[in-house]
MMTF fields as JSON, N, C-alpha, C and O atoms, coordinates in Angstrom:
{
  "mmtfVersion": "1.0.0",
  "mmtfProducer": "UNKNOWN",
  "numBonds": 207,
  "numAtoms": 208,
  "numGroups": 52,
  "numChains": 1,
  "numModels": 1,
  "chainsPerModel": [1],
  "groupsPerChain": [52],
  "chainIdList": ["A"],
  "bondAtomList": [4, 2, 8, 6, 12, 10, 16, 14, 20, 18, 24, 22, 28, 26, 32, 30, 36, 34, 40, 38, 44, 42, 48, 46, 52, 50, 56, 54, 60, 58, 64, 62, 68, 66, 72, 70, 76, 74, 80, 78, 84, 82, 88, 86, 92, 90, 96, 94, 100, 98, 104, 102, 108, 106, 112, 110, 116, 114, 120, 118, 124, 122, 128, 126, 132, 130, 136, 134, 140, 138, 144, 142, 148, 146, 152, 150, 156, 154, 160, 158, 164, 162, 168, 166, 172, 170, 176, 174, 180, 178, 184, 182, 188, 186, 192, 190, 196, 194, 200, 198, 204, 202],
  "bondOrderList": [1, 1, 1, 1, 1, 1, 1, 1, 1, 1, 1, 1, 1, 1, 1, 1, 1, 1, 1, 1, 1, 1, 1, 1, 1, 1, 1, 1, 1, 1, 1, 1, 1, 1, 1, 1, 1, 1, 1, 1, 1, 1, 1, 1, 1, 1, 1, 1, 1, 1, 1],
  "groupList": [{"groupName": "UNK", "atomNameList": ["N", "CA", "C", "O"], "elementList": ["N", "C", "C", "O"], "formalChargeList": [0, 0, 0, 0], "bondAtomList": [1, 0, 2, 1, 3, 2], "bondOrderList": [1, 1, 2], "singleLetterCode": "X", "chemCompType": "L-PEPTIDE LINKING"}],
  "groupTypeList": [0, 0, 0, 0, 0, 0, 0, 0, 0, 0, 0, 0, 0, 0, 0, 0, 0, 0, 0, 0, 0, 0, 0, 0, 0, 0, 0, 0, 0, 0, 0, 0, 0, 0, 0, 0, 0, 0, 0, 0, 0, 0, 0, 0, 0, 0, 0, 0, 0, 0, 0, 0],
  "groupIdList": [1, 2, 3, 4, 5, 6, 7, 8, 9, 10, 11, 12, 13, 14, 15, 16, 17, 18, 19, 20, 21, 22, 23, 24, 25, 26, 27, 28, 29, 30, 31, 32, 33, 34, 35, 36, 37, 38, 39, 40, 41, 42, 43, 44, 45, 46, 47, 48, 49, 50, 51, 52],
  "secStructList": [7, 7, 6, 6, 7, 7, 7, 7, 7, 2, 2, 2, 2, 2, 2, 2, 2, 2, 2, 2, 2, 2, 2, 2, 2, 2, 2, 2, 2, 2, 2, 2, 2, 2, 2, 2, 7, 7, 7, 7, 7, 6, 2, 2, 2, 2, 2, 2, 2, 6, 6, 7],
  "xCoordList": [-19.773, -19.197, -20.181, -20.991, -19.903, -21.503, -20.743, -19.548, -21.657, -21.061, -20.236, -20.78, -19.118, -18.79, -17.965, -17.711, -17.554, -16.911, -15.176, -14.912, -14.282, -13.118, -12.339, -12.617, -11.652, -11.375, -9.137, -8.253, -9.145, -7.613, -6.596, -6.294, -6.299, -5.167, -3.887, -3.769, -2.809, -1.748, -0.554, 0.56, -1.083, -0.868, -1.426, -0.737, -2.602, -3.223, -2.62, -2.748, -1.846, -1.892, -0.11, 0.292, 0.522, 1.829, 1.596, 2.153, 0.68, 0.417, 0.2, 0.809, -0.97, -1.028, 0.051, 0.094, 0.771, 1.909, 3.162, 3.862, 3.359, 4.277, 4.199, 5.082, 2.571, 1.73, 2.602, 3.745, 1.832, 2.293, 3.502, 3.432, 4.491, 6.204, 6.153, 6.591, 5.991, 6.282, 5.831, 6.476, 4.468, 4.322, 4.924, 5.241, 5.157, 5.868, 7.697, 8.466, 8.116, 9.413, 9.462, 10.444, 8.411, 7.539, 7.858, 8.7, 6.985, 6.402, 8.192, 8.44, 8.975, 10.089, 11.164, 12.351, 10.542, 11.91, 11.181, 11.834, 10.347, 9.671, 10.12, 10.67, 9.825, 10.146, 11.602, 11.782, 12.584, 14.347, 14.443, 15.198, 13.674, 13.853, 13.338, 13.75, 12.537, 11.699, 12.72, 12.572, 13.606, 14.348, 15.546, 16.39, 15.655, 17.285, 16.762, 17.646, 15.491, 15.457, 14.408, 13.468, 14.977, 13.924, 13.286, 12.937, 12.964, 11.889, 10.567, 10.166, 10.026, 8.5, 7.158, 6.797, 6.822, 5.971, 4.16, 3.49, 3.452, 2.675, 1.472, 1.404, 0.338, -0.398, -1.159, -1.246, -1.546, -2.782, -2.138, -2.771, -0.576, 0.19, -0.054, -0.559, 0.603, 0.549, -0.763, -0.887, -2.031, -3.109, -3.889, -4.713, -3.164, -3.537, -2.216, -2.351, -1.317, -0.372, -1.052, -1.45, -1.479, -1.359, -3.187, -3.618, -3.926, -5.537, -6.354, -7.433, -6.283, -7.041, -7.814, -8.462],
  "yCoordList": [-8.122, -6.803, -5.867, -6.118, -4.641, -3.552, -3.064, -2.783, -3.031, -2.51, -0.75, 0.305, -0.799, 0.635, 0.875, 2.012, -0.531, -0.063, -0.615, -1.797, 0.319, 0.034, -0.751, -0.321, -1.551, -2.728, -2.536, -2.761, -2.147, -1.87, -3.248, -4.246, -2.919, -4.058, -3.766, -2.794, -4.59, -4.156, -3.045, -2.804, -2.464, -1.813, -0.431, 0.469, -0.645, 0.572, 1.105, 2.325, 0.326, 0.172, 1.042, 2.083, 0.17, 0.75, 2.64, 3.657, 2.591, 3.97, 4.796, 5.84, 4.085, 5.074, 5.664, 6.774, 4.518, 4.89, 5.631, 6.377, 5.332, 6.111, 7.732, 8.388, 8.262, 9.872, 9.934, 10.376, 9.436, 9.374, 9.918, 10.906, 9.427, 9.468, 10.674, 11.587, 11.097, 11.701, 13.545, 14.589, 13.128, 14.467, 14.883, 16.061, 13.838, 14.187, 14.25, 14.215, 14.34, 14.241, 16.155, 16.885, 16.479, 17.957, 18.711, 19.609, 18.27, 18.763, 19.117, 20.034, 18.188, 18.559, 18.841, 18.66, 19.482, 20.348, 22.029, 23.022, 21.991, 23.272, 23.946, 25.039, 23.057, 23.103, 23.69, 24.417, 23.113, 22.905, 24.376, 25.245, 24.546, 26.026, 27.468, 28.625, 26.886, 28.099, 28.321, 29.459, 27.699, 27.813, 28.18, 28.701, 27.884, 28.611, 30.026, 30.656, 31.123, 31.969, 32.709, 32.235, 34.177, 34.527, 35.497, 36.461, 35.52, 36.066, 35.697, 34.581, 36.338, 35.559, 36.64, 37.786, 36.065, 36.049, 36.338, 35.583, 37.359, 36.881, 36.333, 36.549, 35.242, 34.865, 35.651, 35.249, 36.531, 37.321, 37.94, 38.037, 38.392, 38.779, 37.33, 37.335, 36.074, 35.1, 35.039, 35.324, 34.697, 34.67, 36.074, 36.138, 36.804, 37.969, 38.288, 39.107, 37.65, 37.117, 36.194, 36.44, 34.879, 34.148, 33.833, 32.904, 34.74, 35.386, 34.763, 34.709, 34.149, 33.187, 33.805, 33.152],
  "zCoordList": [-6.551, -6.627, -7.304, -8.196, -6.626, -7.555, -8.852, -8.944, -9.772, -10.474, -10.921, -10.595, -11.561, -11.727, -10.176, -9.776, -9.289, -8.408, -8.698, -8.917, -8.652, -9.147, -7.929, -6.809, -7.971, -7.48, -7.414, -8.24, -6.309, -6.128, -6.589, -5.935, -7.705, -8.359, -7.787, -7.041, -8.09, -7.385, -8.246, -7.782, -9.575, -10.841, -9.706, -9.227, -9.57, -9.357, -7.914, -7.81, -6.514, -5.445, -5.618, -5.097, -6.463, -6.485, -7.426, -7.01, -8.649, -8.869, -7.578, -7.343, -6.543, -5.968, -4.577, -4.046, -4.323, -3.583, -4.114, -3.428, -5.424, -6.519, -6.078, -5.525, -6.589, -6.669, -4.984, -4.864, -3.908, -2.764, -2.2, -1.469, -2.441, -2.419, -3.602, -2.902, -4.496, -5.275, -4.341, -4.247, -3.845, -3.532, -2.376, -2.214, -1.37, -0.123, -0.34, 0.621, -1.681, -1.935, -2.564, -2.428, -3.084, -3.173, -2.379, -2.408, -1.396, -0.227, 0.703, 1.486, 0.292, 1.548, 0.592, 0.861, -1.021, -1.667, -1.338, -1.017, -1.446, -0.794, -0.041, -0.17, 1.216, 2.47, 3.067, 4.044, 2.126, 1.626, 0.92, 1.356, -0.114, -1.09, 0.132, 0.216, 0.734, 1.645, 2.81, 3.254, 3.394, 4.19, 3.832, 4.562, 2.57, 2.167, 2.182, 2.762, 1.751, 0.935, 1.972, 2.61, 1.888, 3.253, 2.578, 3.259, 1.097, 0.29, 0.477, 0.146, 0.86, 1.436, 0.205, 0.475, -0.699, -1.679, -1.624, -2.328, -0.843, -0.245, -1.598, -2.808, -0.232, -0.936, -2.137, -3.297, -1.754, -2.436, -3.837, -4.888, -3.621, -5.002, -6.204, -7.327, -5.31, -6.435, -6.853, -8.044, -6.139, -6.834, -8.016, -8.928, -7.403, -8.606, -9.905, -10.814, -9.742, -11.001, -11.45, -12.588, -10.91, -12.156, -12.443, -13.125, -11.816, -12.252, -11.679, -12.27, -10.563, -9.593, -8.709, -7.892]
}
């Protein structure tokens, strides 16, 4: 094995399916909030609120 190469344990395999499910559970309350609400926010306002 080379060194400094990280080696998928099954700790690390379930973390990364955890992040996984977590963001696509995100991704479709969004999705759920954006469809109830026909306030549409545009991009360029949020990025100049929060200084991006």
């Amino acid at each position: 094995m080379k060194k400094g190469r990280k080696v998928d344990t099954k700790a690390r395999v379930r973390k990364r399916d955890r992040k996984s499910t977590e963001d696509c559970e995100d991704v479709a309350a969004a999705k759920k909030a954006m469809a109830e609400s026909k306030v549409r926010i545009p991009y360029e306002k949020v990025r100049k609120e929060l200084g991006l």
